[in-house]
DRENDO-1510 file (C-alpha; in Angstrom, 1 decimal, always signed):
<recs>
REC; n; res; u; v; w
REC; 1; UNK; +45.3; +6.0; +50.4 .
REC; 2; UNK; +47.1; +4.4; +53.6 .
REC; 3; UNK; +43.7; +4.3; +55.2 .
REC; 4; UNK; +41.9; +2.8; +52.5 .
REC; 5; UNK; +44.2; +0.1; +51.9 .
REC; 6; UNK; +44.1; -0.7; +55.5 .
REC; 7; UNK; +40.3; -0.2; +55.0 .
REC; 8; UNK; +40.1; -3.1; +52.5 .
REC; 9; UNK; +42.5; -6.0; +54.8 .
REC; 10; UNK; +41.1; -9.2; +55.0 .
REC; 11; UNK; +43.6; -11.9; +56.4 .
REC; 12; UNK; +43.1; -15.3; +56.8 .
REC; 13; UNK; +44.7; -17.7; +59.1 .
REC; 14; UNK; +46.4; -19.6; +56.8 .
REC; 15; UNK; +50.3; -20.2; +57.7 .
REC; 16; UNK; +51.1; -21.6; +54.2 .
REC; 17; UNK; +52.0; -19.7; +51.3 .
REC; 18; UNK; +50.0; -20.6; +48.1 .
REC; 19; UNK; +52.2; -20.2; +45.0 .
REC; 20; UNK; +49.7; -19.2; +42.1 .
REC; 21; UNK; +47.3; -21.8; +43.8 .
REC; 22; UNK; +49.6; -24.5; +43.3 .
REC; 23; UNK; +49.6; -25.6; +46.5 .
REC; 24; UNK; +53.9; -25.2; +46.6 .
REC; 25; UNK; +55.7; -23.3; +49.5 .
REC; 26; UNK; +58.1; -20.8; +49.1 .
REC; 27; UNK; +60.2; -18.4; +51.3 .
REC; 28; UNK; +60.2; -15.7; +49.3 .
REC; 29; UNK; +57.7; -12.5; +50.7 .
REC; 30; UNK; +58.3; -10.8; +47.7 .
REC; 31; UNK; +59.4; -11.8; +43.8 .
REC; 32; UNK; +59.7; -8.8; +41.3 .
REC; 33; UNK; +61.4; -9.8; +37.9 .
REC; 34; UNK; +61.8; -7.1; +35.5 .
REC; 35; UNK; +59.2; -4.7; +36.6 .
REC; 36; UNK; +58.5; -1.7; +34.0 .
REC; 37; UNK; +56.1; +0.9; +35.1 .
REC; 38; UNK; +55.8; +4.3; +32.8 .
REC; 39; UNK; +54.3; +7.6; +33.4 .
REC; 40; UNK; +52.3; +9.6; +30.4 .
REC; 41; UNK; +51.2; +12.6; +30.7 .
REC; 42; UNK; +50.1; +14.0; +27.5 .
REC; 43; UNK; +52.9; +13.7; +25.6 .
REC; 44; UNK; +55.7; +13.4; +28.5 .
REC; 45; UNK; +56.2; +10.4; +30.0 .
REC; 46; UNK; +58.8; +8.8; +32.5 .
REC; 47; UNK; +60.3; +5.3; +32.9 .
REC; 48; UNK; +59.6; +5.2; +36.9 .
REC; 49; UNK; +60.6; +1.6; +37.2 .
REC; 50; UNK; +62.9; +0.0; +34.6 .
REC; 51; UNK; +63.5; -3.3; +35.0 .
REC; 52; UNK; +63.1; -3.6; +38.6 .
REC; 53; UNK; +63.8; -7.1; +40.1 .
REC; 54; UNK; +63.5; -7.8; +43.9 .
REC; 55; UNK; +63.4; -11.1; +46.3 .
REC; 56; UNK; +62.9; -10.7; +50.1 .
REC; 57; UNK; +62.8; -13.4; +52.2 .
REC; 58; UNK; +59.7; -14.2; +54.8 .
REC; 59; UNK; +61.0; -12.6; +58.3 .
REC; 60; UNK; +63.7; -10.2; +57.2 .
REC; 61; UNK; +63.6; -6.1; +57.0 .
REC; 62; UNK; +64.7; -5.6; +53.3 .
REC; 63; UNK; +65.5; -1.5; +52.9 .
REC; 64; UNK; +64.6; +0.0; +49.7 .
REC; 65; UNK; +67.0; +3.1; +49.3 .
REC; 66; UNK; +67.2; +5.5; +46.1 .
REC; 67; UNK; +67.9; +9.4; +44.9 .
REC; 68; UNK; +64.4; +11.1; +44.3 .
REC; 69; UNK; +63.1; +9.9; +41.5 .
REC; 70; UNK; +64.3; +6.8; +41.6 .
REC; 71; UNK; +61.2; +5.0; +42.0 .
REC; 72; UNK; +60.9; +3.7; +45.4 .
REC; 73; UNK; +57.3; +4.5; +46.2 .
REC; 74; UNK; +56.3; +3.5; +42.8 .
REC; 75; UNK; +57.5; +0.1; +43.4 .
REC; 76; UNK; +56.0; -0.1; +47.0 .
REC; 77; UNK; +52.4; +1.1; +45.3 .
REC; 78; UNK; +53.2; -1.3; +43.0 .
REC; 79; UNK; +54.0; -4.1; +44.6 .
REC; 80; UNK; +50.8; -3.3; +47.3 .
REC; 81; UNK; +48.6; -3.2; +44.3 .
REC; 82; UNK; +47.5; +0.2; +43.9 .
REC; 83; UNK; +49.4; +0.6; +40.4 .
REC; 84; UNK; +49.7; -1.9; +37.8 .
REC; 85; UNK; +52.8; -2.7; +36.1 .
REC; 86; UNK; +53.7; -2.4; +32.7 .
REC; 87; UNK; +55.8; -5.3; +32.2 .
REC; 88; UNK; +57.2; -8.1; +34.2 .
REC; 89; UNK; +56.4; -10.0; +37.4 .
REC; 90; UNK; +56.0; -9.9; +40.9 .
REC; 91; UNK; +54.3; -12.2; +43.5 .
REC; 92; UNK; +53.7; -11.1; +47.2 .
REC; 93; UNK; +53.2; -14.0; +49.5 .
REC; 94; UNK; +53.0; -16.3; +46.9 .
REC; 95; UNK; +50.5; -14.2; +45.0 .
REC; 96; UNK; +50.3; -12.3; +41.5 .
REC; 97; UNK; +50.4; -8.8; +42.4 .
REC; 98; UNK; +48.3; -8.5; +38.5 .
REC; 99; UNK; +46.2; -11.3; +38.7 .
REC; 100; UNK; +45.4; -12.2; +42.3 .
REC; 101; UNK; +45.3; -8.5; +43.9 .
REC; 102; UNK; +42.6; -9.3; +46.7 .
REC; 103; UNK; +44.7; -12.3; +47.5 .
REC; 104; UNK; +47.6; -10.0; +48.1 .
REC; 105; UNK; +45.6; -7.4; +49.9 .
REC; 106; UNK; +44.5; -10.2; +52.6 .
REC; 107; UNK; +48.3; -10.6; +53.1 .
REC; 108; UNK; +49.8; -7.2; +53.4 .
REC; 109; UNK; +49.5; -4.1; +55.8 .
REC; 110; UNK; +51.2; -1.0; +54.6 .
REC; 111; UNK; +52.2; +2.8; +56.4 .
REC; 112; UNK; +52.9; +5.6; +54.5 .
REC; 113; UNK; +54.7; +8.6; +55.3 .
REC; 114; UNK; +52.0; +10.2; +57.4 .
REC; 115; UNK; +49.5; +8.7; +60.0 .
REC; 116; UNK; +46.2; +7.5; +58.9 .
REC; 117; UNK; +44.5; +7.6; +62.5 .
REC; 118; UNK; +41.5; +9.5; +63.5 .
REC; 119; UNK; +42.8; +12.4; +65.8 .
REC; 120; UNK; +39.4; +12.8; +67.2 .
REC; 121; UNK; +39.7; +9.1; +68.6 .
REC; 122; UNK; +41.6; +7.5; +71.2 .
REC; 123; UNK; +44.3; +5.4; +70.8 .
REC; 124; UNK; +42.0; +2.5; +71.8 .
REC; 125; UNK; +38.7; +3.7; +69.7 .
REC; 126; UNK; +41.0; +4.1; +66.4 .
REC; 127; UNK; +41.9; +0.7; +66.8 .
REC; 128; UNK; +38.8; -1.2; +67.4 .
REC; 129; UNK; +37.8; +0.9; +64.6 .
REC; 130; UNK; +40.1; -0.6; +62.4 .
REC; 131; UNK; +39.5; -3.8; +63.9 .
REC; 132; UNK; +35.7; -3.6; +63.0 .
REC; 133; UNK; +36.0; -2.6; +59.5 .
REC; 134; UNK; +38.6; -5.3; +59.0 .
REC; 135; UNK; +35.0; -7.7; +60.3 .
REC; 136; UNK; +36.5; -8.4; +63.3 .
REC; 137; UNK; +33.4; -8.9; +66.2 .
REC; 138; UNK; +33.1; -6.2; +68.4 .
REC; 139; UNK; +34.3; -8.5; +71.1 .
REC; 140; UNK; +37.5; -9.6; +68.6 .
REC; 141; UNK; +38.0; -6.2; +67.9 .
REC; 142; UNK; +38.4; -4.6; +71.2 .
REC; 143; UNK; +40.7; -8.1; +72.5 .
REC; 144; UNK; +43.1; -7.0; +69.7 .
REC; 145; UNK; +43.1; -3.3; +70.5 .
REC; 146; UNK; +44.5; -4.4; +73.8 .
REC; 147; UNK; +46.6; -6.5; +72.6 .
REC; 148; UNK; +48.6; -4.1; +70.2 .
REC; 149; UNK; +48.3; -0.9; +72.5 .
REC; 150; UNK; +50.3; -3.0; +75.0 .
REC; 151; UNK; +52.7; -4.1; +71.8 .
REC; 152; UNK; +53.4; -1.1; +70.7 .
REC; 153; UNK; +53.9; +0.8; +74.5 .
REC; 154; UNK; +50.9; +2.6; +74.3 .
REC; 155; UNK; +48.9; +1.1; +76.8 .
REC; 156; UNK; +48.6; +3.6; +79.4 .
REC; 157; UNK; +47.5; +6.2; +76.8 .
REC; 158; UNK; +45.2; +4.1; +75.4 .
REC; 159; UNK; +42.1; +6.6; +76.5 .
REC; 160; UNK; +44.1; +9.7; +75.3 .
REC; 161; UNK; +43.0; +11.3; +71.9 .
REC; 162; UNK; +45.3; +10.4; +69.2 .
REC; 163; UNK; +45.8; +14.0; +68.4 .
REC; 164; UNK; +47.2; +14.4; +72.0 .
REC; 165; UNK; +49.7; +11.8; +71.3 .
REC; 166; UNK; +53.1; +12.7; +70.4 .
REC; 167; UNK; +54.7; +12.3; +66.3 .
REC; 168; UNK; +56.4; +9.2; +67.7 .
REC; 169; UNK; +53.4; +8.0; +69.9 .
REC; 170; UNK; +50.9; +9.1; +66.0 .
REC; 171; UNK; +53.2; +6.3; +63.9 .
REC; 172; UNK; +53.0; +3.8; +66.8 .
REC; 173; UNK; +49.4; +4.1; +66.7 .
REC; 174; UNK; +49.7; +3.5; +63.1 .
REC; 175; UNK; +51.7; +1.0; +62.8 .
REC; 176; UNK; +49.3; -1.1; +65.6 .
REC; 177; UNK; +47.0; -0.4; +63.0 .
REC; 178; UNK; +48.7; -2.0; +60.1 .
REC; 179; UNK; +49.0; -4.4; +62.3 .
REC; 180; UNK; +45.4; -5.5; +63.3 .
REC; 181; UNK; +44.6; -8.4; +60.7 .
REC; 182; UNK; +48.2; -9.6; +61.7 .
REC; 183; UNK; +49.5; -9.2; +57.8 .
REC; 184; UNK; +52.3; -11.3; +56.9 .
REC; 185; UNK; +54.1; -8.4; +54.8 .
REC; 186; UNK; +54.2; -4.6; +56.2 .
REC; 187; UNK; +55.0; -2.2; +53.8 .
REC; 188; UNK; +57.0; +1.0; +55.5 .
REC; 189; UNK; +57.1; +4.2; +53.1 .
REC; 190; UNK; +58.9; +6.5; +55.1 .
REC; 191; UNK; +57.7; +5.6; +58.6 .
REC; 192; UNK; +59.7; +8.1; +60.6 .
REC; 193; UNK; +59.8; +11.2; +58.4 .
REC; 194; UNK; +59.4; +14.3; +60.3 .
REC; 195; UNK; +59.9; +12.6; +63.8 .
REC; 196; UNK; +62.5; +13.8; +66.4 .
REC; 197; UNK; +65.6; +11.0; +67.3 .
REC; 198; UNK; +63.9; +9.9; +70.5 .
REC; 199; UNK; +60.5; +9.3; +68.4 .
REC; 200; UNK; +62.3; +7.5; +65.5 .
REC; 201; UNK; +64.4; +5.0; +68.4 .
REC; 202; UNK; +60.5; +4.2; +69.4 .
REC; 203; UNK; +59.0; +3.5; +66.3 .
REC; 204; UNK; +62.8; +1.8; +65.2 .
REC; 205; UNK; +62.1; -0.5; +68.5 .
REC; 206; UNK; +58.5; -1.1; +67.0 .
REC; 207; UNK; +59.7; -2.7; +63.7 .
REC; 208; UNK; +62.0; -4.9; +65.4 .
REC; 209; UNK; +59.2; -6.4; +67.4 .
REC; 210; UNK; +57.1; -6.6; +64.4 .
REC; 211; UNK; +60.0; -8.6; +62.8 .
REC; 212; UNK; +60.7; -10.9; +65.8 .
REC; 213; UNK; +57.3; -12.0; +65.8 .
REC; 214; UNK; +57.1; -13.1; +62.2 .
REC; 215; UNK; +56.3; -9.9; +60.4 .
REC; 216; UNK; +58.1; -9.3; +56.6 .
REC; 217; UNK; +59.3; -5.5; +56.6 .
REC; 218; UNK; +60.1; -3.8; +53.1 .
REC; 219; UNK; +61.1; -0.5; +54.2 .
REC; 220; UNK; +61.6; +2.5; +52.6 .
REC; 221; UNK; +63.9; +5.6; +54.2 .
REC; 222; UNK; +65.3; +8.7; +53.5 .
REC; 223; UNK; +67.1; +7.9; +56.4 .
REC; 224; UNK; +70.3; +5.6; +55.7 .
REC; 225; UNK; +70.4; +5.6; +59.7 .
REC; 226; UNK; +67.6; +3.8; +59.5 .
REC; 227; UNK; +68.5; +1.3; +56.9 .
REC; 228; UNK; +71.7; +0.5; +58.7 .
REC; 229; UNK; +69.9; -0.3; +62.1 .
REC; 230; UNK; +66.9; -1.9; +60.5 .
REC; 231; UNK; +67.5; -3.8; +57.0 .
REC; 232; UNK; +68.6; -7.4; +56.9 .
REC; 233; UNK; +69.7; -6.3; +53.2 .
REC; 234; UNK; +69.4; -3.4; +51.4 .
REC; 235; UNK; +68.6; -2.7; +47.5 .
REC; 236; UNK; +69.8; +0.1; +46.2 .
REC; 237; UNK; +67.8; +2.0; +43.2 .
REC; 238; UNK; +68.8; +4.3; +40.5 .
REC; 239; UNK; +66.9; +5.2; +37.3 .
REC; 240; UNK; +63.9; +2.2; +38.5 .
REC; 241; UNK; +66.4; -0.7; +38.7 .
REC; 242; UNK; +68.8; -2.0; +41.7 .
REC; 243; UNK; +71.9; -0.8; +41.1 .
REC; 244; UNK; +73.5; -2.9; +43.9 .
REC; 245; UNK; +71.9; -5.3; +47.0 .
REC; 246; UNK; +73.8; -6.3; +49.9 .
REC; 247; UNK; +74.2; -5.8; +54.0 .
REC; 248; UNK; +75.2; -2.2; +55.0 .
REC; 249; UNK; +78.4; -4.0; +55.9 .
REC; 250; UNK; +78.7; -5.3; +52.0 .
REC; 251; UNK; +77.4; -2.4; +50.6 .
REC; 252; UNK; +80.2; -0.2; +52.7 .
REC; 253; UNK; +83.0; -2.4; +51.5 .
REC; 254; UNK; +82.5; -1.7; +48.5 .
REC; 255; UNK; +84.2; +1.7; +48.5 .
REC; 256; UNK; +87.5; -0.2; +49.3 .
REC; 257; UNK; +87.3; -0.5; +53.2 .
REC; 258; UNK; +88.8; +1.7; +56.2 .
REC; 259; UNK; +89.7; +5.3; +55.9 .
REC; 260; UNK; +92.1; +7.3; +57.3 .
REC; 261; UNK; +91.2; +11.4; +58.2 .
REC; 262; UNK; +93.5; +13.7; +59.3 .
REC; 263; UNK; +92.2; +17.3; +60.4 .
REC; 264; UNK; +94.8; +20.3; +60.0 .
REC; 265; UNK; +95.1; +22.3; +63.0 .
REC; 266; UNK; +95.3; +25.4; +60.5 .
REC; 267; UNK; +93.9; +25.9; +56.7 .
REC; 268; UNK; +97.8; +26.6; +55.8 .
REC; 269; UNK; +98.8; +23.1; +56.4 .
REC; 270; UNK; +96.5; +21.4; +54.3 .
REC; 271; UNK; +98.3; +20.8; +51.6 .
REC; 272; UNK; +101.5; +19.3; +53.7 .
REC; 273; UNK; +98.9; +17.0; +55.7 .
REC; 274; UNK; +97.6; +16.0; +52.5 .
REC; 275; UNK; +101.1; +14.9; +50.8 .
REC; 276; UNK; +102.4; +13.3; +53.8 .
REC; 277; UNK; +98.6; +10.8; +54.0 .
REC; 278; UNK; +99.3; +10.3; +49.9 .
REC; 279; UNK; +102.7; +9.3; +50.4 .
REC; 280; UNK; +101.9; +7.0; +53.4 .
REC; 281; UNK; +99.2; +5.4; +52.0 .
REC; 282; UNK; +99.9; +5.0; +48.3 .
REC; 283; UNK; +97.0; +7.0; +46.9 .
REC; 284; UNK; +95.5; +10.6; +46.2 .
REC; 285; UNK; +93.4; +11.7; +49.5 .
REC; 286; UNK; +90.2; +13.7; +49.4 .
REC; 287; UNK; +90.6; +17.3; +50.5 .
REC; 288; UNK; +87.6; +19.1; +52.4 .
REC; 289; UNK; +89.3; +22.5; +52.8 .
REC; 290; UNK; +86.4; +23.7; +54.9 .
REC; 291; UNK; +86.8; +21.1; +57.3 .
REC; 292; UNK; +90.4; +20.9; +56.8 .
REC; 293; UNK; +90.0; +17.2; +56.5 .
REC; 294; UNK; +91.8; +15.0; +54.4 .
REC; 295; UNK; +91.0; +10.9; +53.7 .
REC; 296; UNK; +92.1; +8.4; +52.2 .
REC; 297; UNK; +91.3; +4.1; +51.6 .
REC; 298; UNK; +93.3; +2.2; +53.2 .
REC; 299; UNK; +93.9; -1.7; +52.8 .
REC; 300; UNK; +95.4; -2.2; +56.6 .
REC; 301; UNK; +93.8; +0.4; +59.2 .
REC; 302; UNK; +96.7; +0.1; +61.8 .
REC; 303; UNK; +99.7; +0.2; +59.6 .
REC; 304; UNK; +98.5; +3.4; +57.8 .
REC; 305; UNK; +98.0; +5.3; +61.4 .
REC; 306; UNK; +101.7; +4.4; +62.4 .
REC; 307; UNK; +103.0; +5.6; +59.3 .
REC; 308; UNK; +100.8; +8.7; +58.9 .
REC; 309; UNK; +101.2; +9.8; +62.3 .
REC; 310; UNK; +105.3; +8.9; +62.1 .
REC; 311; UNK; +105.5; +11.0; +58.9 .
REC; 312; UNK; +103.5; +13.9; +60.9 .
REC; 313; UNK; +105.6; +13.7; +64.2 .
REC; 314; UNK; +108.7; +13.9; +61.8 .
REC; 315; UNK; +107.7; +16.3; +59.6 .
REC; 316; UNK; +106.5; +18.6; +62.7 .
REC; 317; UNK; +103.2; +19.0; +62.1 .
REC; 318; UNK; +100.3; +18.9; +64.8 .
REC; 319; UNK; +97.1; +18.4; +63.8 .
REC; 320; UNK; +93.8; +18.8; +65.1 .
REC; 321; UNK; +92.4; +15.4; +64.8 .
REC; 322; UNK; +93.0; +11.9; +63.5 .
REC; 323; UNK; +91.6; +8.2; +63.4 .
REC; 324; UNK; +91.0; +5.5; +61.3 .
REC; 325; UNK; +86.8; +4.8; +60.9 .
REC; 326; UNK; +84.5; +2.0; +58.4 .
REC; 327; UNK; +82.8; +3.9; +56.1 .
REC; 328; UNK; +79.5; +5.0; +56.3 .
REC; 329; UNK; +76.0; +4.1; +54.5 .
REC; 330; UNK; +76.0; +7.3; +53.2 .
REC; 331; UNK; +79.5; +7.3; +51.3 .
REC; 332; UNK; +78.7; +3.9; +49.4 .
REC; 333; UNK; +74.6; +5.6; +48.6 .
REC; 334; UNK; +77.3; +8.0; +47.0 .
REC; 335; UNK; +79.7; +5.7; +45.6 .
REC; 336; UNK; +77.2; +3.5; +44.0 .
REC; 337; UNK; +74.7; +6.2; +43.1 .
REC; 338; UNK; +76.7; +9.2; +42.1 .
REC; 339; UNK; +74.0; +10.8; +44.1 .
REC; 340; UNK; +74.2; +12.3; +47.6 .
REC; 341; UNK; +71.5; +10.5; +50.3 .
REC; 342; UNK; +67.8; +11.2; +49.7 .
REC; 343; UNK; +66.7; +13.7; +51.8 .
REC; 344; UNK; +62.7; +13.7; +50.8 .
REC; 345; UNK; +60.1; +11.0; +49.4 .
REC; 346; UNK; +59.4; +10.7; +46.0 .
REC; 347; UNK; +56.8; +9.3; +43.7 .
</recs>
């Protein structure tokens, strides 16, 4: 599906955003208000988006994080208009995602989880490819080619076959591909899944040039990594609506700020460690006997590490490890979920 939507691109050189062909600006990449998408199969169904609402601004990353099933890709397929909604609005560049689909299509690029390029080809062939099925000239075509090989790093093995490239070398390619009618919107459906750290860091450098050159990024991880280094904001969905929006940083605080951890030196003194961070602190700490870690909020990081590790020292206890740390992505996905992270894509 990734190829033929790439397949079907037109752009135009347009820098203005048409709202509904009235002729009005906005800033707004995407507006989703309400969206309701259902699932029927025979007699089952399932409510895949309820309610959705979304607004990303033009030039941003916006990360679009979830359980399974909590209808990420459906709004990304909806939104790129290969489903149609049920109910409510959205507008993509200024366009009805319902009404004015080929409008949207000349506006957006999108990557799915798994490259779309022709292993057979080279770098360079796959894109002029691209380029000449998106009725570029054959001298446009190959000028562009260029253009994003040296963009994207892949210059020198531009004559390489794609299927000699490696995972992170595949989704650069790809992305260059996206990337060939220079779309205004990019649409990232698990972009690095399956890719080693060093080949995620390239493709992670390759959004951020996208972005500083104009590009709208809606991005969708299983990676909270990734949403913390890449997302301007990040929306949060459970059950098909946003169940919080915010920066990592806002999304963090709200599980109530620093945390003290305290690692026993042995399983025995667990429970001492534990009383001594609950008294210092003023609330019950989290227990993880296999780690022999215990945490706990606190309102003022410094104050609590004096009186934790005073109350150790006196009590004569050693322990193995402690520190005072921000709280990650991962424990507000938790917090504000109930769920733990996503670990795979979903429909």
């Amino acid at each position: 599906m990734d190829a033929i939507l790439k397949l079907c691109m037109v752009y135009t050189e347009s820098t203005t955003y048409t709202v509904l062909g009235q002729g009005t600006m906005t800033d707004l990449a995407i507006r989703a208000e309400g969206l309701r998408k259902r699932y029927r199969a025979g007699k089952r169904s399932k409510q895949a988006l309820d309610g959705f609402t979304l607004h990303v601004p033009a030039g941003t990353v916006h990360g679009l994080l979830g359980p399974n099933g909590a209808g990420k890709t459906t709004a990304v397929r909806t939104l790129a208009t290969l489903l149609r909604h049920d109910a409510g609005r959205a507008e993509v560049c200024g366009w009805d995602v319902a009404r004015q689909p080929d409008q949207v299509r000349a506006r957006i690029g999108l990557t799915g989880q798994y490259a779309a390029v022709d292993e057979q080809l080279s770098g360079r062939q796959n894109l002029v490819l691209f380029g000449r099925l998106a009725r570029l000239g054959a001298k446009a075509a190959a000028r562009r080619a260029d253009e994003l090989l040296e963009q994207f790093g892949l210059t020198e093995a531009a004559g390489r076959t794609a299927g000699q490239y490696s995972g992170g070398m595949r989704r650069r390619l790809d992305l260059a591909a996206s990337m060939i009618r220079r779309p205004r919107l990019l649409f990232l459906d698990e972009p690095t899944t399956g890719l080693d750290p060093r080949s995620r860091n390239q493709v992670w450098d390759a959004v951020r040039s996208l972005v500083a050159a104009g590009t709208t990024v809606l991005l969708t991880t299983q990676y909270l990594e990734e949403a913390d280094q890449l997302a301007d904001r990040i929306s949060v969905l459970d059950a098909g609506r946003v169940v919080a929006e915010g920066t990592a940083e806002e999304l963090k605080a709200r599980i109530g700020g620093d945390r003290i951890e305290v690692v026993a030196r042995h399983a025995a003194e667990l429970d001492a460690v534990a009383a001594i961070v609950a008294e210092a602190c003023g609330v019950v700490p989290e227990t993880d006997p296999v780690e022999r870690r215990v945490g706990a909020v606190v309102a003022d990081r410094v104050a609590a590490l004096i009186e934790v590790v005073t109350r150790l020292n006196a009590a004569g206890l050693a322990v193995a490890d402690i520190g005072v740390r921000q709280p990650t992505l991962d424990e507000a996905f938790l917090h504000l979920t109930g769920h733990g992270a996503p670990r795979e894509a979903v429909a």
